[in-house]
C-alpha positions, -999 to +999 in steps of 0.1 A: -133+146-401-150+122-430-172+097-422-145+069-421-122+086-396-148+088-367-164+051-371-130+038-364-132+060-328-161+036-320-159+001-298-161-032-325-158-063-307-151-092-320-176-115-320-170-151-302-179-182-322-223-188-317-214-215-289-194-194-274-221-167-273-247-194-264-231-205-232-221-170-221-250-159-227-271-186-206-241-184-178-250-149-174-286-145-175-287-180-151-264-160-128-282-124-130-310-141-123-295-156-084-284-119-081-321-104-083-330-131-063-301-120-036-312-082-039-355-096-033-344-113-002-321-090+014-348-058+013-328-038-014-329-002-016-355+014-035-343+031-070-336+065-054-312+071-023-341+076+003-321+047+019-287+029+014-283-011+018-248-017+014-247-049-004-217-073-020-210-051-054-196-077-083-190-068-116-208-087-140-177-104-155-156-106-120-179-131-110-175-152-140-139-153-128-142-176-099-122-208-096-153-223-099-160-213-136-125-212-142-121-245-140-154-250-165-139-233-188-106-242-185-089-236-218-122-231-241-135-192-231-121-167-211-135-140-206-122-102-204-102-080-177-118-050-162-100-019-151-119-003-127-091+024-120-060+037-132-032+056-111-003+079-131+025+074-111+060+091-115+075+056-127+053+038-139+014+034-146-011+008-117-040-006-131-068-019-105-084-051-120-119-065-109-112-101-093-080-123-090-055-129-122-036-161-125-003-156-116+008-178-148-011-159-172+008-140-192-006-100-194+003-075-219-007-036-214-023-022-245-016+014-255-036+038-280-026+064-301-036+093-293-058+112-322-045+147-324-049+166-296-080+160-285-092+131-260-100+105-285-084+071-290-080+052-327-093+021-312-099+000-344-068+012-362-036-004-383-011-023-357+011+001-356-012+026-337-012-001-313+016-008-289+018-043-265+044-044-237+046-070-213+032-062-175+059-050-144+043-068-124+008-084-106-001-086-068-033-092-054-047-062-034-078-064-015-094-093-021-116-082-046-089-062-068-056-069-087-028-047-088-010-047-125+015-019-134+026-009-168+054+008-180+050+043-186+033+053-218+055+064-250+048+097-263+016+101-283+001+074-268-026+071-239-024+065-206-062+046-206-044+017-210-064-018-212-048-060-205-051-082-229-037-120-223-010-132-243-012-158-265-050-161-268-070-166-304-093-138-291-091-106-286-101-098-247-091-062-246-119-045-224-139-016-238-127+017-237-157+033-217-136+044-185-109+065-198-100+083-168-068+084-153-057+096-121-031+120-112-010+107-078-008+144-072-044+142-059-068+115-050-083+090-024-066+063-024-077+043+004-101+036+027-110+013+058-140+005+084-132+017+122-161+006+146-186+034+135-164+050+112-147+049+079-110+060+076-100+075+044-067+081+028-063+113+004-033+130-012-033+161-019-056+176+010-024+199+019-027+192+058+002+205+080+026+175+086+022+165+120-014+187+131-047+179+136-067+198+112-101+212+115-121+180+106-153+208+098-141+215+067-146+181+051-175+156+044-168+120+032-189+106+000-202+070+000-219+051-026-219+024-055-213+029-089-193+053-112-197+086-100-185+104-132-215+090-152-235+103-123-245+066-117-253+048-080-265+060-048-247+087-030-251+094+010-230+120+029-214+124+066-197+148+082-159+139+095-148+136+125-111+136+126-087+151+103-047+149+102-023+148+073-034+125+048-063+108+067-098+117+071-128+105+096-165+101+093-191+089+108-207+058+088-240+067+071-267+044+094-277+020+067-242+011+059-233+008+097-262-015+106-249-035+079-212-039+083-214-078+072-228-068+039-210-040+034-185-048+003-171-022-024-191+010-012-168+036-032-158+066-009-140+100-012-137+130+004-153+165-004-132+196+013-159+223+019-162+259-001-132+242-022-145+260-056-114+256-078-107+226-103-077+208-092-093+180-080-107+173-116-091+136-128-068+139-160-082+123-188-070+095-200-065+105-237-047+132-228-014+108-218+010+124-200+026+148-223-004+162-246-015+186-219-022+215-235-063+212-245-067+194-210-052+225-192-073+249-213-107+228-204-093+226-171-092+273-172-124+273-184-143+250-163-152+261-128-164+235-107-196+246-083-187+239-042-179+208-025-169+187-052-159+154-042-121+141-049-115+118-076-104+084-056-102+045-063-106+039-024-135+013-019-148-004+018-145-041+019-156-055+052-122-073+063-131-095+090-130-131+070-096-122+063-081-110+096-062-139+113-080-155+145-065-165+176-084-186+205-059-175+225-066-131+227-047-110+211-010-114+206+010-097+229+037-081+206+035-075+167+058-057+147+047-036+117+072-022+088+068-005+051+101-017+027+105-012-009+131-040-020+144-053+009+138-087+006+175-099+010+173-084+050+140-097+058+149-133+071+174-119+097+152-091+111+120-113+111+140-146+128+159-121+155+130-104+164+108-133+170+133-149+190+128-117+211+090-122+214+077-105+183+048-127+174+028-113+143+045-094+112+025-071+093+050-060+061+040-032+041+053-040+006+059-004-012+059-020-051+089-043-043+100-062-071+127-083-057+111-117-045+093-103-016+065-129-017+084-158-021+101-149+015+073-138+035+056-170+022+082-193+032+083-174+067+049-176+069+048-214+062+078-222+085+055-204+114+067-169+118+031-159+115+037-131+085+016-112+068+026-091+033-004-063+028+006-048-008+007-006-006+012+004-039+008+041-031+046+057-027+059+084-001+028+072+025+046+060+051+029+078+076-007+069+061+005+034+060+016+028+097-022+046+109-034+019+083-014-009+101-022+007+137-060+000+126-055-030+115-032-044+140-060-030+169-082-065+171-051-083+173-020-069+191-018-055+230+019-037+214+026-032+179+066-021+174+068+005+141+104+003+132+125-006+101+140-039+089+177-026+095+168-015+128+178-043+161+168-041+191+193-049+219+195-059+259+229-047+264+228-051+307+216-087+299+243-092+280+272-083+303+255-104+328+253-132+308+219-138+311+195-154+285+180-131+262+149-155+244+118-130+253+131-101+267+113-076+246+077-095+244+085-098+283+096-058+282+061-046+271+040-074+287+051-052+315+031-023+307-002-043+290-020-030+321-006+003+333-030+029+330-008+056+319+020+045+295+010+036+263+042+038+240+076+027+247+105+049+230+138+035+224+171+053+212+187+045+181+228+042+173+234+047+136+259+025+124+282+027+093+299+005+067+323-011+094+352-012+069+333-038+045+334-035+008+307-061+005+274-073+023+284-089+053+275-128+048+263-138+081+237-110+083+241-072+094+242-084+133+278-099+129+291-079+101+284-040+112+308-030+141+314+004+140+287+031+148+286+068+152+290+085+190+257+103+199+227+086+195+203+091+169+161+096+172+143+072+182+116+043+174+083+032+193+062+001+207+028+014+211-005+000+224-026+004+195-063+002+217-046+038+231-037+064+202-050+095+194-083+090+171-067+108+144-042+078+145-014+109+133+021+099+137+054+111+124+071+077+115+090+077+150+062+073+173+026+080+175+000+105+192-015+092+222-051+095+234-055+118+265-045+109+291-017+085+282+021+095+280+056+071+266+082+059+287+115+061+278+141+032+286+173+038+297+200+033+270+216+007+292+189-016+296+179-017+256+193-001+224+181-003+189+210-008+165+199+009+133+221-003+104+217+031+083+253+033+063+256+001+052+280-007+023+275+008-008+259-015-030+235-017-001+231+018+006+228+034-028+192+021-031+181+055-008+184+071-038+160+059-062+128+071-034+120+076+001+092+068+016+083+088+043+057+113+029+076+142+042+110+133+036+123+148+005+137+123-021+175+126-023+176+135-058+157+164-051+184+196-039+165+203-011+170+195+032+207+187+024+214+191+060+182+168+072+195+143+092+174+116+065+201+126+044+239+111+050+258+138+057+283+148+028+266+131+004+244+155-027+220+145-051+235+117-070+244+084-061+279+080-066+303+064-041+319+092-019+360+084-014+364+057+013+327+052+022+339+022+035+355+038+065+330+068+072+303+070+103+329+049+123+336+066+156+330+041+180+337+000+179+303-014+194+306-050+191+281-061+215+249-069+195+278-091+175+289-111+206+249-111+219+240-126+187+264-150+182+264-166+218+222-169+218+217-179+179+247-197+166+249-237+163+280-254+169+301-246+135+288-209+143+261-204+116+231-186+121+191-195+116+192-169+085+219-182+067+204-216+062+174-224+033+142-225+042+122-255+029 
């Protein structure tokens, strides 16, 4: 390749105007300068990894990106976006920026062509090598870190993708240096503090659904830095715990004798005597469909023992962000993972809490339907609701032992159920009694019983009622019609009392020794689980599932799991009469409860009206 060909490979920026240059330049040295200062006072660690001083990690340019200095330089220099990670995901591409993004600003992904096969990018190249699309979407993540997905690549191009802001005189895409991308396939993906130890989150560790696994045979990584460029400070521990996709170790000492310092400390997990290489991150040049010289480098390359996984999970210390109540802990929460179910939150969130539920932790599985808005508005109009963005799909079960951990410093009960799902007093209801309370009052019970720690209720499925349409007044009043024989169940556990492997299989949780569920009597309470709703409704199944081992319904396998509606294949087209099917039984009372507890006098209901 001639001389010309391989200068336009390397990084040309484009130089800002000398004022620019001159204030950036005395912003950053004026600001590197408090951060030596910051390491001198707080006993750093010396240059090797004798010892480790976890210590508040921001990247030179996120911290230019405060409001503060964002309101300096409102409108005269901005300065660029830094992707820390990327994520290939079936559907679409998640970018993890340093810092907070505007909402208003206006993102566009950036794509390069890829230069032959091999894993080079034509950075400086004509426009047409160059491809802009407009962002999916932006949510904030973890305080630290942005969320931004991208479409999928186009053929040819790379997957290393970089932001740019639209509309701007000059050029911010960020250099090219990180061009790795991972595979979903396998990865750390998360990772949280627990007392003395740190919880990680892996996919692909291959651990049998529902088992404890031999927690011997993995070690967890910490330390700062990018590991690729074998750059930072590296300590290992041993774990502790192991079960499906969650790992447990012990906390290296200097990190856990300082928790309150302890911010973006990079972790992973290394399985040990794994000697193969499918734990090696795809490249970012080699997109998505030029595979062929990654697979051979991948053939040829053996990778020595206890490798560590490739991951984008880092430890923030959460506490300034947990919610604090004078009080103690609340005695009931409710905790649920949804992808586009915005339209039924309102209902499930108002009934509920008219019940007893006091705290709302939503799981919001890359929703793109208004979610925020209505969690906002909740949360404004006091329902106490918390959205926690979970960009990582089919992890239900990783996501509830997340929300178990975080739900431990402030819930005696936390109820794990979904947002079509209603519990119901059915022996109040005969009697006429009131029904405000009865399920905080249910479990309030049981807050001091030494031996029950979960609460199991049954579940009726129930089906499309005759309706062509969403019912308007909510699925309470419009779903009538349910199937005979109950159907699983769901669980209100005591979060202070499960199993330290936090495993779970959606439905209810493993308890800690000792401890043992109760399960009420059908008559006294009854979840109503709204599964085979009208179509429009329903269809939406199809597109994923979340559970992590659930098989999606495209896929022809499990057709007789009982995930699956029975009858139904692979595609989602309307069976004949839908409208009429899972209807064996006229159940009405949930209706009748509903309507003579939460109905004003021209009969609407507190969901139907517009919150301010």
């Amino acid at each position: 390749m001639d001389y010309e060909q391989r200068r336009k490979r390397k990084r040309i920026y484009r130089p800002y105007s000398r004022a620019q240059f001159l204030s950036l330049r005395s912003l950053i040295l004026c600001l590197s300068f408090l951060v030596f200062l910051l390491f001198f006072s707080s006993d750093r660690f010396p240059i090797r990894n004798v010892s480790f001083h976890p210590v508040l990690s921001v990247p030179s340019f996120s911290i230019l990106s405060k409001s503060s200095f964002q309101d300096s330089f409102h409108g005269k220099l901005r300065l660029p976006l830094r992707v820390e990670d990327r994520v290939l995901f079936p559907d679409h591409l998640l970018l993890l920026v340093s810092g907070k993004i505007d909402q208003a600003d206006k993102l566009d992904c950036v794509y390069y062509k890829v230069l032959n096969d091999y894993s080079e990018i034509v950075e400086e190249s004509k426009d047409e090598d160059i491809v802009h699309q407009g962002v999916l979407s932006i949510d904030e993540y973890d305080g630290f870190r942005t969320i931004v997905r991208c479409p999928i690549p186009h053929r040819n191009y790379s997957a290393a993708v970089a932001l740019r802001r639209r509309g701007d005189g000059v050029d911010y895409t960020w250099s090219l240096s990180n061009q790795t991308v991972h595979s979903w396939d396998r990865m750390v993906y998360e990772a949280a503090f627990d007392g003395k130890t740190a919880v990680v989150f892996a996919k692909g560790l291959n651990l049998r659904p529902h088992k404890e696994s031999d927690p011997t045979q993995f070690r967890c990584q910490f330390g700062l830095g990018n590991w690729d460029k074998d750059e930072g400070f590296v300590l290992m521990t041993e774990a502790v715990a192991a079960a499906q996709e969650v790992v447990m170790c012990s906390l290296p000492r200097s990190i856990r004798s300082n928790l309150d310092k302890a911010q973006g400390i990079r972790v992973t997990v290394v399985h040990a005597g794994e000697s193969d290489v499918e734990h090696e991150p795809m490249p970012s040049a080699a997109g998505i469909h030029n595979y062929r010289s990654y697979q051979n480098r991948r053939n040829q390359k053996r990778h020595k023992e206890n490798v560590p996984m490739p991951s984008v999970a880092k430890l923030y210390n959460s506490k300034p962000y947990q919610k604090k109540r004078k009080q103690g802990k609340y005695e009931l929460c409710a905790c649920t993972m949804l992808w586009n179910q915005a339209p039924a939150l309102r209902e499930w969130i108002m009934y509920h809490a008219w019940l007893g539920v006091e705290r709302w932790f939503i799981y919001d599985n890359n929703s793109d339907d208004g979610i925020q808005e209505v969690t906002e508005e909740l949360d404004f109009q006091d329902y106490n609701v918390s959205r926690h963005t979970w960009p990582w799909i089919k992890t239900q079960e990783a996501g509830f032992s997340h929300c178990a951990l975080r739900a431990r410093n402030e819930c005696k009960w936390v109820g794990f159920f979904d947002v079509d799902e209603f519990y119901y007093f059915p022996r109040h209801h005969r009697r006429g009694l009131l029904g405000q309370n009865l399920l905080r009052s249910l479990v309030a019970n049981y807050s001091s019983s030494r031996t029950i720690a979960e609460i199991r209720t049954t579940c009726h499925s129930f089906g499309p009622s005759g309706l062509s349409s969403p019912p308007s007044q909510g699925v309470t009043v419009g779903y009538t019609c349910r199937l005979q024989s109950p159907e699983r169940h769901k669980s209100i556990v005591r979060p202070d009392l499960l199993n330290g492997t936090l495993l779970n299989v959606v439905h209810h949780f493993q308890l800690r020794k000792g401890f043992r569920y109760l399960n009420v009597p059908e008559s006294y309470i009854i979840i109503n689980h709204y599964k085979y709703q009208v179509w429009e409704t329903f269809r939406a199944k199809f597109f994923r599932r979340v559970a992590t081992y659930v098989v999606d319904w495209q896929e022809n396998q499990n057709q007789g799991s009982k995930d699956r509606a029975p009858g139904l294949g692979t595609e989602a087209v309307e069976p004949p009469n839908w409208r009429l099917q899972f209807c064996e039984v006229w159940d009405t009372g949930l209706r009748d409860f509903v309507l003579a507890n939460l109905a004003d006098p021209t009969g609407g209901l507190p969901w139907e009206k517009a919150l301010l």
